[in-house]
N, C-alpha and C positions, 0 to 999 in steps of 0.2 A: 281292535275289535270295535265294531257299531253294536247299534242296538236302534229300535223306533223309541220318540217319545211318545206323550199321551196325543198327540196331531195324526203318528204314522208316520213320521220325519224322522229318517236317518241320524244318530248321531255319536261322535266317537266316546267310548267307556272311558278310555283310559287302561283297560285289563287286556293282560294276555290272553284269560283266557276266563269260559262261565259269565254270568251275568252278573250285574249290576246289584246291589240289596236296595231295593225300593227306588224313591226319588221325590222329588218336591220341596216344596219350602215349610216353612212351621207353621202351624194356625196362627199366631202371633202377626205372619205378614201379609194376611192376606185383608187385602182393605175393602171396604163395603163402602166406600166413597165414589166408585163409579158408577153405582148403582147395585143392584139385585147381584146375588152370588149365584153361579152355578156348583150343582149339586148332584153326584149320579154316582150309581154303583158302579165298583171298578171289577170285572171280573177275573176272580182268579180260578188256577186247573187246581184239582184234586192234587194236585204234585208243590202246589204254593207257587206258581207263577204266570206273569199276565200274559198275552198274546205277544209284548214286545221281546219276552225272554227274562225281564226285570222279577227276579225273587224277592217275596212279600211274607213266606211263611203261610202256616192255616191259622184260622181262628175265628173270631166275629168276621162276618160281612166287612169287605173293603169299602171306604167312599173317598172321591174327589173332587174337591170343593174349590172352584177357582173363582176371580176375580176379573175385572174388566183390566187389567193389567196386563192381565197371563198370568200372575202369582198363583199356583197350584198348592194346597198341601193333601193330605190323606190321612184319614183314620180310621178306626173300625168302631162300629157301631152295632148294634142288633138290631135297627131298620133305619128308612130314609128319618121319621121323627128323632130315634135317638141323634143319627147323626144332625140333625138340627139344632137339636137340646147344646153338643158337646159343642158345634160352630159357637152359638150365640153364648155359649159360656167363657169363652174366648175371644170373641169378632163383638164387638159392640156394634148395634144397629143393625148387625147381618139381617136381610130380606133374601131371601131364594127366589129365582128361578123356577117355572113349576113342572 
């Protein structure tokens, strides 16, 4: 089975069958040494999953925060600010993206 990443790029599960539980790496790897972070809400359906098929669950506002690497991770926040607050509580020196 495939699935899209966060690009819209094919890529295989590993699963026979159903989707994926989330994806990404931990805030821990995501490094602010190539410069500015990006930063954007990730949208989810009423049913807890994103456009690639990928299940997320309900709850706070999804966000995706990447790096000039590609290191991607995700968390939930109650707006763009908090998910700020929680990056830089984590990422030393994180700058965003606006």
């Amino acid at each position: 089975m495939t699935t899209l990443n966060h690009h819209g790029e094919p890529v295989a599960t590993g699963l026979s069958r159903g989707a994926p539980f989330g994806a990404g790496a931990a805030l821990r790897d995501i490094d602010p040494a190539g410069g500015r972070l990006g930063l954007c809400r990730w949208r989810v359906n009423r049913g807890g999953y994103d456009a690639s098929g990928s299940y997320w669950g309900l709850g706070l506002p999804l966000y995706c925060v990447s790096d000039a690497a590609g290191n991607i991770a995700f968390l939930r926040a109650r707006d763009r600010e908090d998910a700020k607050a929680i990056v830089r509580e984590n990422v030393a020196d994180a700058r965003f993206l606006r």
